[in-house]
Backbone as CSV, one residue per row, in Angstrom:
resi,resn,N_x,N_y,N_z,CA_x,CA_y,CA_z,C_x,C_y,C_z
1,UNK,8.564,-1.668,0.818,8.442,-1.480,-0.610,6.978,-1.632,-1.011
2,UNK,6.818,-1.026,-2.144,5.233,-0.911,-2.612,4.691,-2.203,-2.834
3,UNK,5.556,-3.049,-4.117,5.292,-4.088,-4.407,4.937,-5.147,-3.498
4,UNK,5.695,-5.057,-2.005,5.333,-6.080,-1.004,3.916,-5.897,-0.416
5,UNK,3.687,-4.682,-0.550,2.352,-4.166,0.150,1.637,-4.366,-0.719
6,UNK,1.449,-4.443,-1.688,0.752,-4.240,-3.012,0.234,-6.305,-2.929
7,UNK,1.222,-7.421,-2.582,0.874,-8.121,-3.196,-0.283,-9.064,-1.318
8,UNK,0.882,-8.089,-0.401,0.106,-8.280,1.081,-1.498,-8.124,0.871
9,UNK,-2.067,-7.098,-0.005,-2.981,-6.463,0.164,-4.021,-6.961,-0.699
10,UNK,-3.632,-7.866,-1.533,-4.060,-8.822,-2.886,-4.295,-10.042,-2.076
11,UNK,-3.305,-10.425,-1.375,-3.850,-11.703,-0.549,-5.279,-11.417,0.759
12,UNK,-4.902,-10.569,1.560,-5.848,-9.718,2.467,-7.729,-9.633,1.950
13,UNK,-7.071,-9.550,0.439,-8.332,-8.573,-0.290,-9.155,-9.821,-0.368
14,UNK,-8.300,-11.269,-0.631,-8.727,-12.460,-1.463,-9.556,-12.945,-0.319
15,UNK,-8.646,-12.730,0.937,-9.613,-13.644,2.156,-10.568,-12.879,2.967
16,UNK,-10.825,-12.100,2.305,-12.005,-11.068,3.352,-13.012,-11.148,2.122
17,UNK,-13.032,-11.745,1.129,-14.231,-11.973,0.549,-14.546,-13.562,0.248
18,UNK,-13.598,-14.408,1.069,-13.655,-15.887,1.688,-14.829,-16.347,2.954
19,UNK,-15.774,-16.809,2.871,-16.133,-17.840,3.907,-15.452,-18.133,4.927
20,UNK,-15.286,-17.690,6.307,-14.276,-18.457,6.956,-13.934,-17.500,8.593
21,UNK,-13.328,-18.321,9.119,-12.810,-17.300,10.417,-12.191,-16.511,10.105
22,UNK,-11.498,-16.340,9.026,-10.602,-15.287,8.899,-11.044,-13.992,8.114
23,UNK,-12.564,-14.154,7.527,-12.423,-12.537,7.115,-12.523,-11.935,7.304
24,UNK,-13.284,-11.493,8.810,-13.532,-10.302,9.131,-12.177,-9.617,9.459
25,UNK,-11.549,-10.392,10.049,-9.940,-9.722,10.408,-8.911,-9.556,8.728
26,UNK,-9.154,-10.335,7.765,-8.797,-9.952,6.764,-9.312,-8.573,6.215
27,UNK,-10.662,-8.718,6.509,-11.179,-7.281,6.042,-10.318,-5.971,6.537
28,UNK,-10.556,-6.130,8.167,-9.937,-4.982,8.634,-8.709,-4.743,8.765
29,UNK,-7.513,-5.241,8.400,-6.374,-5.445,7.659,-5.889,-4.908,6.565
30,UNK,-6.576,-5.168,5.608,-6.459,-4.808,4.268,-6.928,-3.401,4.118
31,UNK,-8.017,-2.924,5.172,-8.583,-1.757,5.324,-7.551,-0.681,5.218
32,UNK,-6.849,-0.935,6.863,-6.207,-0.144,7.856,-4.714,-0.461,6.886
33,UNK,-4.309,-1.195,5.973,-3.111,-1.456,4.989,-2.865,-0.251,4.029
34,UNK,-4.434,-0.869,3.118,-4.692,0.456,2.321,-4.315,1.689,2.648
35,UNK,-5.206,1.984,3.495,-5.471,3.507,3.860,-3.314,4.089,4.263
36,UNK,-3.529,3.524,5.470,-2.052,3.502,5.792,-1.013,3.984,4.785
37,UNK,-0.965,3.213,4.016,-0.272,3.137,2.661,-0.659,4.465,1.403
38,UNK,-1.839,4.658,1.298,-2.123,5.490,0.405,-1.847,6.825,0.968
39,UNK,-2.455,6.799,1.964,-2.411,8.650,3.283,-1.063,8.936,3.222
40,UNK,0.187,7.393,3.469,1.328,8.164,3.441,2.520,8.262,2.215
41,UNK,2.160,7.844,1.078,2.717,8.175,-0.241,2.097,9.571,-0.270
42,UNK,0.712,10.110,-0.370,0.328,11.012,-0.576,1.104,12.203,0.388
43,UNK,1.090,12.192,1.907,1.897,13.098,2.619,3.179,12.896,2.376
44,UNK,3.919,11.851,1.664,5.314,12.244,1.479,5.174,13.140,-0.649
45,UNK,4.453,12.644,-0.866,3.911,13.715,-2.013,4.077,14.764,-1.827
46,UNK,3.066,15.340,-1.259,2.950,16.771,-0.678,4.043,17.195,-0.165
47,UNK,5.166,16.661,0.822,5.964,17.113,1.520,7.093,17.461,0.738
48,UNK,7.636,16.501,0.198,8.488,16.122,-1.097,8.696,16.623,-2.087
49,UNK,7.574,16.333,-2.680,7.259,15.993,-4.302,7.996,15.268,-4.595
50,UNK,8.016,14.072,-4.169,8.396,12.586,-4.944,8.238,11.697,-4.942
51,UNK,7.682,10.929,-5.596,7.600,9.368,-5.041,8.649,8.828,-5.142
52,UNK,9.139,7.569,-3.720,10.012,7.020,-3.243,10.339,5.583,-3.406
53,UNK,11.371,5.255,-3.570,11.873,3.537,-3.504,10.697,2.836,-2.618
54,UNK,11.579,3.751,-1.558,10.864,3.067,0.190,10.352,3.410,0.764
55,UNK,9.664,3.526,1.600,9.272,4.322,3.134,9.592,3.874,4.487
56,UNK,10.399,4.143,5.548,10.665,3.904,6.424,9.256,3.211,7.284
57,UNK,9.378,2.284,7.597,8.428,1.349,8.322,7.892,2.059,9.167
58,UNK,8.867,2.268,10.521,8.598,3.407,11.026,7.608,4.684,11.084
59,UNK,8.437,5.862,10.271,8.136,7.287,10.448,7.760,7.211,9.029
60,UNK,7.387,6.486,8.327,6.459,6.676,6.946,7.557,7.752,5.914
61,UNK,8.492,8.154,6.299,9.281,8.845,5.811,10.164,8.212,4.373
62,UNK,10.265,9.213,2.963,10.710,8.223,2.242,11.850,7.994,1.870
63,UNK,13.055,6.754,1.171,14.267,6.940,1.370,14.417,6.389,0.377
64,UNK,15.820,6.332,-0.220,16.613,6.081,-1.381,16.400,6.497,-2.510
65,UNK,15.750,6.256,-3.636,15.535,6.731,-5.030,14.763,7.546,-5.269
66,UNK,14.867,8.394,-5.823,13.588,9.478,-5.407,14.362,10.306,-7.113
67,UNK,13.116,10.818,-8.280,12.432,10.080,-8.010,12.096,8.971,-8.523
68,UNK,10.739,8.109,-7.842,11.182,6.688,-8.478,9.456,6.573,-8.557
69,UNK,9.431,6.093,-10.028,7.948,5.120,-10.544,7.832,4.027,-10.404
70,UNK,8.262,3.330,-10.200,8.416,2.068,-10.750,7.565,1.589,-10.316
71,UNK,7.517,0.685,-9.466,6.762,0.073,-8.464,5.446,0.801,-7.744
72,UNK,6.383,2.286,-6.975,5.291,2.784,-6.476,4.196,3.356,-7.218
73,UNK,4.063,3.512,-8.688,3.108,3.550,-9.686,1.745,2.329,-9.065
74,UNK,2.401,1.383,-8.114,0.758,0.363,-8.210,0.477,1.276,-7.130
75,UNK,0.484,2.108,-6.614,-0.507,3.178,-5.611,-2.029,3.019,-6.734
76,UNK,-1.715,3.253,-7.819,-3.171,3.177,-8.798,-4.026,2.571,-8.723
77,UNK,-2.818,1.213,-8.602,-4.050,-0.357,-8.950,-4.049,-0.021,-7.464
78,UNK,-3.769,0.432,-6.065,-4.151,-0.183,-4.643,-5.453,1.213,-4.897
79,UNK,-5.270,2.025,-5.368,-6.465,3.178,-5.149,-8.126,2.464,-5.905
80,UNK,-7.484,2.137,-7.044,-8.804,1.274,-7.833,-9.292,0.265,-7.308
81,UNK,-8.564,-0.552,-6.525,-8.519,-1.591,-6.376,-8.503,-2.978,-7.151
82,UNK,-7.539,-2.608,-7.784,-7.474,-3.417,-8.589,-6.049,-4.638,-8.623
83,UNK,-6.746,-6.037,-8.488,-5.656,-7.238,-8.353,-5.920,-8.198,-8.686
84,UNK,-4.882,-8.537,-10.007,-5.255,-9.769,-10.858,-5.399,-10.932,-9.812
């Protein structure tokens, strides 16, 4: 779900601009999250035309509600980057 990724990626974001052993691997995390995440809403976009509940973990493929805003609307705030 978006929202889980959305809030994964808020924590990620918080500790890669932390002091510490952990940011460089936070950095590249949150990187490879992002991208991941955005490349494949967008190819199930294109494929589709819809944004989805879910996406199969897996095959990035999307399932159940379709179509659906709700949630997957924070694609915005993950594109801006933006997290309270």
């Amino acid at each position: 779900w978006i929202n889980l990724n959305y809030l994964i990626l808020a924590g990620l974001r918080h500790y890669s601009q932390l002091e510490g052993p952990a940011r460089t691997r936070a950095a590249q995390l949150y990187s490879q999250l992002r991208d991941n995440l955005v490349l494949n809403m967008q190819k199930q976009w294109e494929s589709t035309g819809y944004l989805w509940e879910h996406y199969d973990p897996i095959s990035g493929r999307g399932q159940r509600t379709h179509p659906f805003n709700g949630w997957s609307a924070l694609a915005l705030l993950i594109v801006s980057e933006i997290y309270p």
